[in-house]
N, C-alpha and C positions, 0 to 999 in steps of 0.2 A: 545674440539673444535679443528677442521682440520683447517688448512690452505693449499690452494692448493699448489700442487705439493710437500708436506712436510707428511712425513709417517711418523710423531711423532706427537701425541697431544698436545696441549696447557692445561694445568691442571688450571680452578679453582676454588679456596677453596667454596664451597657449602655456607658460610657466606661470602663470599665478597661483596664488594659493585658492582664489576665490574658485575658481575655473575648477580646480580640482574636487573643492569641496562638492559645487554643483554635480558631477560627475559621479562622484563617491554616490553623493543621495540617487539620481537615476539609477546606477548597477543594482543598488542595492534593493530598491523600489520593484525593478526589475525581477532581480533575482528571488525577491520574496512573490512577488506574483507568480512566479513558471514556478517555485515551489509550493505554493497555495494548489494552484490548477492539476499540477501532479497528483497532490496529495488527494485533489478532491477525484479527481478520474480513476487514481488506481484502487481507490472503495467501492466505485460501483462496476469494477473489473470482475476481475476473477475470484470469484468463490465457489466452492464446492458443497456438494451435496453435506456433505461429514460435519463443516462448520455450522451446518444448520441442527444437528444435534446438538441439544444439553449433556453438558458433561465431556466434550469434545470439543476442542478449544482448536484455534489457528495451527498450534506448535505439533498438538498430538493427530490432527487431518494431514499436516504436510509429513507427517513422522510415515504415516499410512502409508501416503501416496508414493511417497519418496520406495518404500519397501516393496508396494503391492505395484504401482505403476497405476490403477484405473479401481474406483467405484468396485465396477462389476466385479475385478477382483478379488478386494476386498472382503463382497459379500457371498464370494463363495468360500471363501480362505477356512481351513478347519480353527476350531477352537485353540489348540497346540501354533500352529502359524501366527493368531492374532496373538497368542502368548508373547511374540518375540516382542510384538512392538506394543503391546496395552498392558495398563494393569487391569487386574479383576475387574472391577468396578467399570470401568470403561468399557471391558470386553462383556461384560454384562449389556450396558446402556447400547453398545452398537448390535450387539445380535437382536435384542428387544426393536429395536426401530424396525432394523432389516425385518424384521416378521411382521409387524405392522404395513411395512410398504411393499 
């Protein structure tokens, strides 16, 4: 380990406790950054059309997709079919869009 402006190293013992702690704080320094960058990358990943409807949350667009496979699907699916996976009120707010768009 350098210390600025000093051109000799600090030596230590590969068993120290010191050595360890230093260690711990990097992994962990580490570890929080590549989960920060994750976190922050996979928000402006993938999203879909559906989450951009009010009243259609993450859990009920992937419930969709999961069932219909694609969008286009979706918007052709009869009223009885959207029955399986919405309730009223959802199957309301998704036909109302699909007619607007």
């Amino acid at each position: 380990m350098f210390y600025p402006g000093d051109s000799f190293p600090l030596y230590l013992d590969k068993k120290s406790e010191t050595l360890k702690v230093i260690q711990q704080l990097r992994d962990e320094a580490h570890r929080f950054g590549i989960t920060f960058h994750r976190k922050k990358r996979d928000q402006g990943t993938l999203k879909t059309e559906l989450e951009q409807i009010e009243g259609i949350g993450k859990t009920t667009a992937d419930k969709l997709l999961k069932h219909f496979k694609s969008v286009k699907k979706i918007r052709e699916a009869t009223e009885k079919e959207l029955s399986e996976v919405l309730n009223k009120k959802q199957m309301v707010t998704l036909q109302e869009y699909f007619k607007q768009v």
